[in-house]
DSSP file (Angstrom, degrees, kcal/mol; ACC not computed):
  #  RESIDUE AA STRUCTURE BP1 BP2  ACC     N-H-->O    O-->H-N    N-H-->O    O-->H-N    TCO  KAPPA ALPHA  PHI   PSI    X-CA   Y-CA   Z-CA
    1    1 A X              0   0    0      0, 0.0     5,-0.1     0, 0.0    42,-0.0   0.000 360.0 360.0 360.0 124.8   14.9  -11.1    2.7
    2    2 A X        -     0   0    0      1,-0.1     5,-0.0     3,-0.1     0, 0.0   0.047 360.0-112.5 -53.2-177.9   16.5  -11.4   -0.6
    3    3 A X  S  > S+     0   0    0      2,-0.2     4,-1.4     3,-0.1    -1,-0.1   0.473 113.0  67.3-113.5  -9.3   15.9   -8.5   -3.1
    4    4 A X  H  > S+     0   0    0      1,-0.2     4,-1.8     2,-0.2    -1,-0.1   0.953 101.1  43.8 -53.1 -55.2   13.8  -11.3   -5.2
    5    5 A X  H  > S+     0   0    0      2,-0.2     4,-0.6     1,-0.2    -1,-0.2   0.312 108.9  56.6 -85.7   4.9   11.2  -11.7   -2.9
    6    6 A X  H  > S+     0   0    0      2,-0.1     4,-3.2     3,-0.1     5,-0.3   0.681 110.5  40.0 -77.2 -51.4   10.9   -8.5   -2.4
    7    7 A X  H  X S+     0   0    0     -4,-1.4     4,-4.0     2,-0.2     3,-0.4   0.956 113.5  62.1 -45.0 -54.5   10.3   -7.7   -6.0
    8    8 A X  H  < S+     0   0    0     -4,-1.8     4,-0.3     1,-0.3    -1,-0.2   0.829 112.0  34.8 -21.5 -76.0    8.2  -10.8   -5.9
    9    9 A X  H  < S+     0   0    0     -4,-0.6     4,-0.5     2,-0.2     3,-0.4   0.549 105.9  61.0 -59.5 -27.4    6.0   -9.3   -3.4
   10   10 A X  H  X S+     0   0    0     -4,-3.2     4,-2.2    -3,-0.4     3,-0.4   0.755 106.8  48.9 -89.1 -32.5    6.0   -6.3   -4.2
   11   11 A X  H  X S+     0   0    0     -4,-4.0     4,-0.6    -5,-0.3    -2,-0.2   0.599 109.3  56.4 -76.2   2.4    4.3   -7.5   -7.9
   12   12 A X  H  > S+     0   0    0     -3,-0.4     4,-1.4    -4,-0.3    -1,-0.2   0.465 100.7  62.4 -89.3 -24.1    1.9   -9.5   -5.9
   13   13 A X  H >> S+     0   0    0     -4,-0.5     4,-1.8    -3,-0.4     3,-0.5   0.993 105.4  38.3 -33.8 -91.6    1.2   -6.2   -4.4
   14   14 A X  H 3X>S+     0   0    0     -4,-2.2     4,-2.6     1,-0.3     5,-0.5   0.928 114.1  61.6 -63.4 -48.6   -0.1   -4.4   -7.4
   15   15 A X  H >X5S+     0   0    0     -4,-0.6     4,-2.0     1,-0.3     3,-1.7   0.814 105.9  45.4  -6.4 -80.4   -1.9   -7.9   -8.5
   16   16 A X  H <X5S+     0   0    0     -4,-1.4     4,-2.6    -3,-0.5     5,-0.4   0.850 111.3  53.4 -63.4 -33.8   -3.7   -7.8   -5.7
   17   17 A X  H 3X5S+     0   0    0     -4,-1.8     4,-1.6    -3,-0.4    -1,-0.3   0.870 104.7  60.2 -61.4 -26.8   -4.6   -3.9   -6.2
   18   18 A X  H <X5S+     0   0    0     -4,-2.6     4,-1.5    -3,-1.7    -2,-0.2   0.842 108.0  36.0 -92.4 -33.8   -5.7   -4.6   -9.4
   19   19 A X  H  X<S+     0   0    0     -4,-2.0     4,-0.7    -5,-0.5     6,-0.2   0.967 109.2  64.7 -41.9 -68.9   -8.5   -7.0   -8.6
   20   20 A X  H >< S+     0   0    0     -4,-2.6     3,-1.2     1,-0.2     6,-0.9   0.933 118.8  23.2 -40.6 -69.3   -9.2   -5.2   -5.8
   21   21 A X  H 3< S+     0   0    0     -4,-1.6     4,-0.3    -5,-0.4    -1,-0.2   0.873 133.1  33.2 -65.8 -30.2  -10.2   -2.2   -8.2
   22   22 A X  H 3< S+     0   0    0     -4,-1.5    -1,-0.3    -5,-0.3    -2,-0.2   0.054 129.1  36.6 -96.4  26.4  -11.2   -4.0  -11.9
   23   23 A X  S << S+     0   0    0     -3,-1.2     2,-0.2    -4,-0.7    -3,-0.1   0.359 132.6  21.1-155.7-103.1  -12.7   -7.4  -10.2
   24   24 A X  S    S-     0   0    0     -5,-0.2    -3,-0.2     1,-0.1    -2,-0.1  -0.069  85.2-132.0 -40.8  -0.2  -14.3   -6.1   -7.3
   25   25 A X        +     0   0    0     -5,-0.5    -4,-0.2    -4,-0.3     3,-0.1   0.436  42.7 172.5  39.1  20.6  -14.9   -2.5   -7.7
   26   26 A X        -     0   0    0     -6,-0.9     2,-0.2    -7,-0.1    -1,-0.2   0.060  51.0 -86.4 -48.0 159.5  -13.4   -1.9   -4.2
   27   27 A X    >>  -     0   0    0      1,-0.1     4,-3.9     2,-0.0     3,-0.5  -0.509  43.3-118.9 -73.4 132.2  -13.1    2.0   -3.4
   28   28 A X  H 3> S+     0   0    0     -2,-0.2     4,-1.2     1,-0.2    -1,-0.1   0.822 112.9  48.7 -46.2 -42.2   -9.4    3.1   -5.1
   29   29 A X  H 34 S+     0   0    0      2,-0.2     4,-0.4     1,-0.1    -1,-0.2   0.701 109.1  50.9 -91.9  -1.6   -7.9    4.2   -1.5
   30   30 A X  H <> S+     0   0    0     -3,-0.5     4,-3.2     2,-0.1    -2,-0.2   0.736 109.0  56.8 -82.3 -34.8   -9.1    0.9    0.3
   31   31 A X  H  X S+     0   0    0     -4,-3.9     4,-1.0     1,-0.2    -2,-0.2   0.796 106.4  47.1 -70.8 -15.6   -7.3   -0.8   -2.5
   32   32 A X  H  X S+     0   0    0     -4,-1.2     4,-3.2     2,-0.2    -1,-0.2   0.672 111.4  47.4 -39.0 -55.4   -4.3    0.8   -1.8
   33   33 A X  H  > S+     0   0    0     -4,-0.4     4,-1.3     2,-0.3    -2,-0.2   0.763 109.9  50.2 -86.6 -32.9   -4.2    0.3    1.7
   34   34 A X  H  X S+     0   0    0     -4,-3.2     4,-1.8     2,-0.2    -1,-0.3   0.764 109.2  53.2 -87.5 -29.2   -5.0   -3.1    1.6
   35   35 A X  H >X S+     0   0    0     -4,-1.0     3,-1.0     2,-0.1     4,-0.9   0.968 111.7  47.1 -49.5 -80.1   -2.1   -3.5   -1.2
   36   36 A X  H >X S+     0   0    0     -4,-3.2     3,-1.5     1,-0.3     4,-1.0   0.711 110.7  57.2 -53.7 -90.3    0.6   -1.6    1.3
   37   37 A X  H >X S+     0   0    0     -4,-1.3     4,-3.3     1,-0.3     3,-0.6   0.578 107.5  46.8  19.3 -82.9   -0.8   -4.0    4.2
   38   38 A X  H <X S+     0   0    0     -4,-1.8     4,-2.3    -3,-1.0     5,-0.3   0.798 111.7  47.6 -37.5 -61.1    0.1   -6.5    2.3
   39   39 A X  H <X S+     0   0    0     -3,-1.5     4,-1.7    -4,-0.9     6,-0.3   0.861 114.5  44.0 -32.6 -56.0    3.5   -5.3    1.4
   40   40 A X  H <<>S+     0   0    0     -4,-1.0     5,-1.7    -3,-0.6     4,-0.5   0.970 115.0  51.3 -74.6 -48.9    4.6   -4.4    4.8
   41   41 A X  H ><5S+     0   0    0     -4,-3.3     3,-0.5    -5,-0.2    -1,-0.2   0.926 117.3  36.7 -31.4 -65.1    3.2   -7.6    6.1
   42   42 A X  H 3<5S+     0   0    0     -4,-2.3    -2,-0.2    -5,-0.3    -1,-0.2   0.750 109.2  61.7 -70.3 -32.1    4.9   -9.9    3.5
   43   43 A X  T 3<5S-     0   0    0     -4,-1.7    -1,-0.2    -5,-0.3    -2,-0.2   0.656 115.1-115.2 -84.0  -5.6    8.2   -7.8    3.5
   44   44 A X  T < 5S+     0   0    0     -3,-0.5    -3,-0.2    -4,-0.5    -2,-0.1   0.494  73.4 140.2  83.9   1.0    8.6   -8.8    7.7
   45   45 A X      < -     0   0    0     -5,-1.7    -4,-0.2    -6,-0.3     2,-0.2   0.895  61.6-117.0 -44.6 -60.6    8.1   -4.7    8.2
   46   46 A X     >  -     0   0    0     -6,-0.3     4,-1.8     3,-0.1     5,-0.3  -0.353  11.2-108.4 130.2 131.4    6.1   -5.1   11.0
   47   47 A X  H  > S+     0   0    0      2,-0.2     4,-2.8     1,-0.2     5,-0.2   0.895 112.9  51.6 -79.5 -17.6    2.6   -4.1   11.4
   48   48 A X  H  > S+     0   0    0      1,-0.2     4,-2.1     2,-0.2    -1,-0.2   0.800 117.6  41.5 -70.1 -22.0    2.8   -1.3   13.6
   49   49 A X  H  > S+     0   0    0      2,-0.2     4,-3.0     1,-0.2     5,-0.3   0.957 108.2  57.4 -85.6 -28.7    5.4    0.2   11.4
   50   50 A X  H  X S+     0   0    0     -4,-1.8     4,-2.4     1,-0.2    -2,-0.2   0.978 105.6  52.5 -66.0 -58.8    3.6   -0.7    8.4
   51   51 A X  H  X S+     0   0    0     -4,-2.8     4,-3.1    -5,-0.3    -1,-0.2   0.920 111.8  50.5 -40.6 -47.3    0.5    1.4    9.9
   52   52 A X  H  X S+     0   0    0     -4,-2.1     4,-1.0     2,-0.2     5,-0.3   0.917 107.1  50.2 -46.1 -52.8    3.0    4.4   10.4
   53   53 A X  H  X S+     0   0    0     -4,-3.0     4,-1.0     1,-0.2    -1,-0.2   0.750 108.4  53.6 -67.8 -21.0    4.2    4.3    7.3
   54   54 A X  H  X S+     0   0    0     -4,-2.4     4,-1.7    -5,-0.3    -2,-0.2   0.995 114.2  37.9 -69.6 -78.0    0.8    4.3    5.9
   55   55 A X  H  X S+     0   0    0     -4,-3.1     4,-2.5     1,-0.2    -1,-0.2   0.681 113.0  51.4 -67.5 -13.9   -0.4    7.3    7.7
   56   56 A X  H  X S+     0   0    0     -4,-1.0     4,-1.1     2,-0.2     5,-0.4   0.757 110.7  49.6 -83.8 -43.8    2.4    9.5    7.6
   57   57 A X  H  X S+     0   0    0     -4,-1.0     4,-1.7    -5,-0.3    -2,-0.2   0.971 116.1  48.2 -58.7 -41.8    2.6    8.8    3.8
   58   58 A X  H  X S+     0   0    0     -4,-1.7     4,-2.4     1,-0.2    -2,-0.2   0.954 112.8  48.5 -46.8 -62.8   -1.6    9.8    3.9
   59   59 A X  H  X S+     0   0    0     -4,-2.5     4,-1.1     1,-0.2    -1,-0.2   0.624 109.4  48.0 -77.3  -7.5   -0.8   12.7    5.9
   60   60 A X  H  X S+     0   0    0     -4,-1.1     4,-1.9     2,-0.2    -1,-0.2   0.774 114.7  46.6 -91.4 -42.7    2.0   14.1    3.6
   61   61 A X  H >X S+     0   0    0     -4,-1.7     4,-2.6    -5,-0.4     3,-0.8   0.992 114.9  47.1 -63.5 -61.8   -0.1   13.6    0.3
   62   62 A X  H >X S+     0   0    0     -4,-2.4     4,-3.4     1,-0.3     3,-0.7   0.898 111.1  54.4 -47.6 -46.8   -3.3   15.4    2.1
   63   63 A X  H 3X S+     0   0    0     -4,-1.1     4,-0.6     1,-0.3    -1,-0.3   0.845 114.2  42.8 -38.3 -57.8   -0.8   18.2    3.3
   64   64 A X  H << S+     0   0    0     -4,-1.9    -1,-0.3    -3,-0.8    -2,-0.2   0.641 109.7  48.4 -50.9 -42.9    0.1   18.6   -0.2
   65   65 A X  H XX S+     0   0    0     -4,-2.6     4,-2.0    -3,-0.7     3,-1.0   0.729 111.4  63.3 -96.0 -29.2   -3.2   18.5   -2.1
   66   66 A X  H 3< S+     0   0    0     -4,-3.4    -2,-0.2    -5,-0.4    -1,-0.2   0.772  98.6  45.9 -63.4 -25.7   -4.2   21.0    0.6
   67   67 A X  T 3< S+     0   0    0     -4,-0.6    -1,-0.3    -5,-0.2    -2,-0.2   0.528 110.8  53.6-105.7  16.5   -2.0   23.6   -0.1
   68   68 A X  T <4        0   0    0     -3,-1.0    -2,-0.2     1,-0.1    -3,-0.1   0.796 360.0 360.0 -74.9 -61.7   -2.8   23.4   -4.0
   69   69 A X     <        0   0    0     -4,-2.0    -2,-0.2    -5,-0.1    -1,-0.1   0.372 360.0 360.0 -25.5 360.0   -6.0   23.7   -2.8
């Protein structure tokens, strides 16, 4: 995949995040998730990997915000 259609997709991304949250009033971390989806989907990632990346990215942030905590 060219480095257009990544770009491409990846602004189609936040689009779609940005409905999700000013349009719809979807919950901030559903909109999220359902932007990355999208991304990983559209980008050929895979979905299983796309899910990985997703939770491993989750678990790194929570990890984080826990030990300010």
């Amino acid at each position: 995949m060219s480095d257009f259609w990544i770009i491409a997709h990846t602004a189609i991304s936040i689009i779609i995040v940005i409905l999700l949250l000013v349009r719809w009033k979807i919950n901030p971390a559903i909109g999220l998730i359902i932007g990355a989806i999208y991304l990983g989907g559209a980008t050929n990632i895979g979905l299983s990997h796309t899910i990985a990346t997703i939770t491993s990215g989750f678990g790194n942030l929570m990890a984080g915000i826990g030990l300010v905590i």
